[in-house]
N, C-alpha and C positions, 0 to 999 in steps of 0.2 A: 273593164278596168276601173278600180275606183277613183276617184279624183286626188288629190292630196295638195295644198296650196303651201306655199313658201314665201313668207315675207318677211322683208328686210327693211329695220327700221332705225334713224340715224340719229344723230344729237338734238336737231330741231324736236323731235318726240320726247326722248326722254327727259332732254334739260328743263322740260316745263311739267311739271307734277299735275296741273291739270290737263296738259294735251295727250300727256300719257294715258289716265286714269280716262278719259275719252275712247282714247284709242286702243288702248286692252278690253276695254267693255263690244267695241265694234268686235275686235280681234277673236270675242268671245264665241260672240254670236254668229261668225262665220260656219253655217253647218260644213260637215267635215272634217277628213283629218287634215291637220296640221302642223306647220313647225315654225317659230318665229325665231330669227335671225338682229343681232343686235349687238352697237357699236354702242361708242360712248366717249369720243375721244376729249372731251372739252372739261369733263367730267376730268378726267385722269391730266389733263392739262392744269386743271385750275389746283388738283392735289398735289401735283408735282412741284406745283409753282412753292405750293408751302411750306414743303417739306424743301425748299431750298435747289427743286430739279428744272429746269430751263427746258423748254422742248426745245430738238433741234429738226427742223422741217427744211426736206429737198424737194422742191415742186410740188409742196403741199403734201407728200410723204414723209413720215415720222419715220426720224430715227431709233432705233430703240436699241440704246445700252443698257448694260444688266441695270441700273439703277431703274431705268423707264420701264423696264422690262416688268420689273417689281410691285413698281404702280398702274400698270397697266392691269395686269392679273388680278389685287387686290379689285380698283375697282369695275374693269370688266366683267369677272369672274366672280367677285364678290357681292357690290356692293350694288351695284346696276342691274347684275343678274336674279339676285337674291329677293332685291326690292319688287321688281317683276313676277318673278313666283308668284310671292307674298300677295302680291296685288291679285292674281288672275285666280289664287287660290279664294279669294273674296268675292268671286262672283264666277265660284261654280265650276271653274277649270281646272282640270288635274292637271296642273305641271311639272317639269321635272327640268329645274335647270342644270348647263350639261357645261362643259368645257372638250374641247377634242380630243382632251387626253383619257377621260372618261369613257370607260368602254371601249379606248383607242376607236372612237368616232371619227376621230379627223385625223389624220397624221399628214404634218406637212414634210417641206425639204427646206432647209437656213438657204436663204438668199443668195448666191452665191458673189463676192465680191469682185465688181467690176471697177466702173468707173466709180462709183460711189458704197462706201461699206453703209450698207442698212442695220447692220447687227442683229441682235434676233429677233427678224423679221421670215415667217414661211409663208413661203408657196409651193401652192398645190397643183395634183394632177392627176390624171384620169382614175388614177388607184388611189386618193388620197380617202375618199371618204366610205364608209362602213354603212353600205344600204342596208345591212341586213340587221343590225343593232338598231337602229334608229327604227325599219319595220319592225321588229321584235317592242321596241317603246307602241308605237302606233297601235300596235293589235290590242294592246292592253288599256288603250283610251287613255295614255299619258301623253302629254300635247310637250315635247322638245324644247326646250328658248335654251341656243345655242348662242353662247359668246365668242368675241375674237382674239381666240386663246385656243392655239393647239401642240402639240408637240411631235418632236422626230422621231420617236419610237428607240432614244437611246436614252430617255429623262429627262430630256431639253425641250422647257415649253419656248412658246414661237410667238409672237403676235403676227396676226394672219389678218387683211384687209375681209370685213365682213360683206360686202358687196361682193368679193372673190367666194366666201365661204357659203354664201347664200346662192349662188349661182352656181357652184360644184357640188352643193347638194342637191339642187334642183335637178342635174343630168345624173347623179347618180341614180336619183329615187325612181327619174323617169322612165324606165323597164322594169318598176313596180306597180306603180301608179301614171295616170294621168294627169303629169305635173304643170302645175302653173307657178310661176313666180311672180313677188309682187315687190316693186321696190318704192317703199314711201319718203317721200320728202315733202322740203316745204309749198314746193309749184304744182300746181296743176297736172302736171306733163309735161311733155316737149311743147314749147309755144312757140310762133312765128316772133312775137315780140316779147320777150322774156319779163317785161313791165307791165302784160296785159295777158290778163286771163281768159280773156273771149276768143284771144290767138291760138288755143291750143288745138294740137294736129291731133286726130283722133285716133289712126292705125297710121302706122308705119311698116312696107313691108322688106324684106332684106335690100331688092333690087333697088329701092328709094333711097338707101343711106348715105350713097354715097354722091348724087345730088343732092339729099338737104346739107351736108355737109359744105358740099360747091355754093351752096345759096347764102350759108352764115345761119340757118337754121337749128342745125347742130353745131355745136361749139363750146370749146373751153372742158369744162367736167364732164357735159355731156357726153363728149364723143365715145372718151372709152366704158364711158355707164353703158351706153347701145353698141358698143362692139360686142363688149359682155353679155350681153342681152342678146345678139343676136348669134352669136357664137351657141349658147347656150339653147337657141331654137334648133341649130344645125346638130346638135348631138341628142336631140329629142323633149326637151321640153315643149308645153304644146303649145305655151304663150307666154309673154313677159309684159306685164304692165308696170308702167311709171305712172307716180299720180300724187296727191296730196293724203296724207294720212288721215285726215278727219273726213273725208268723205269716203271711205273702206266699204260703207254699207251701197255704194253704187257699184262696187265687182259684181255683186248675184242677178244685176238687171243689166248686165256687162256696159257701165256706162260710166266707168272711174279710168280717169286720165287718161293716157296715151297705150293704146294695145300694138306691140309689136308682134307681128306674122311673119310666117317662112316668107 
């Protein structure tokens, strides 16, 4: 089965024009196929602000009314997405940037209103995403950079958590390929002291989560990044690595950040 890597890459990357243009040239050069996954929400925070739009955040989840909704798309799907192409098209990669509504790739479901209305906000589920469009890109050597922008399959686009969208793409692709996911940020990995980078734990396996958890190991954002994470091993991906995005060229001597195991 051939390999196929999926990584998911966040505001710390993109918001800096040199850590990007760094980090798409590693992205480059990762043999294999691939698909990158990418947010941008700071991006779409600082437009909104100008255009007179206030984010409104519950636990560090964005709300998104039709207005945010608008600015989201524009720069997810536009201008973050677009720029990316652009870039990776300069050094030799055929890419093909996508939104979920494209090729209906992704289709989610509106959020459903409980205690808190998120507005349109989707999530996804075991039938959400379209392995077989995204193979049909793959065979033709077009490399995916899928934004966090999908829709319900009635005309209503969704904004969709890319850490969700990169990880339910990973288990769909996983009975195609021999999937890995990879999700970058700006630490090292999981570290024991989150201040020190010689702290970091190197594998973590399912049956440990919920001890480093007990220890204050894992904590705060972490938690639910590695439930995801691990969730996503339990329906077949074959690994999930956390790790710092400029060090990407340590995956091929498997020696970048934190490797989560069954």
């Amino acid at each position: 089965m051939k390999q196929l890597t999926i990584i998911k890459i966040g505001g710390n990357v993109i918001d800096n024009s040199e850590n990007l243009h760094l980090f798409l040239e590693d992205f480059n050069a990762l043999p294999g196929d691939k698909i990158l996954v990418h947010g941008g929400g700071k991006v779409a925070t600082e437009l909104g602000k100008t255009l007179g739009i206030e984010p409104k955040m519950v636990d560090g989840r964005r709300i998104t009314d039709i207005e945010t909704l608008r600015v989201v798309t524009m720069v997810y799907a536009g201008l973050i997405n677009k720029n990316i192409v652009a870039q990776l098209h300069t050094k030799g990669c055929n890419a093909i940037g996508l939104t979920g509504a494209d090729g209906n790739i992704i289709k989610a479901i509106k959020r459903p209103i409980k205690d808190i209305d998120y507005g349109f906000v989707g999530d996804l589920d075991e039938n959400s995403v379209n392995s077989s469009i995204l193979d049909s890109l793959l065979k033709v050597d077009l490399i995916p950079v899928l934004c966090a922008i999908t829709h319900d399959g009635d005309g209503q686009l969704l904004n969709t958590n890319a850490d969700t969208i990169a990880s339910a793409v990973a288990v769909a692709m996983s009975s195609l390929y021999e999937t890995r996911l990879i999700y970058c940020f700006e630490k090292k990995g999981v570290l024991r002291d989150v201040n020190d980078d010689t702290t970091l734990v190197k594998e973590i396996k399912a049956n440990e989560f919920e001890g480093l958890k007990a220890d204050g190991t894992v904590a705060d954002g972490m938690i639910p990044k590695l439930h995801n994470a691990f969730e996503a091993i339990k329906k077949g991906v074959s690994a999930v690595y956390i790790g710092k995005a400029d060090e990407l060229t340590a995956l091929e001597i498997d020696c970048f950040g934190t490797k989560l195991l069954k």
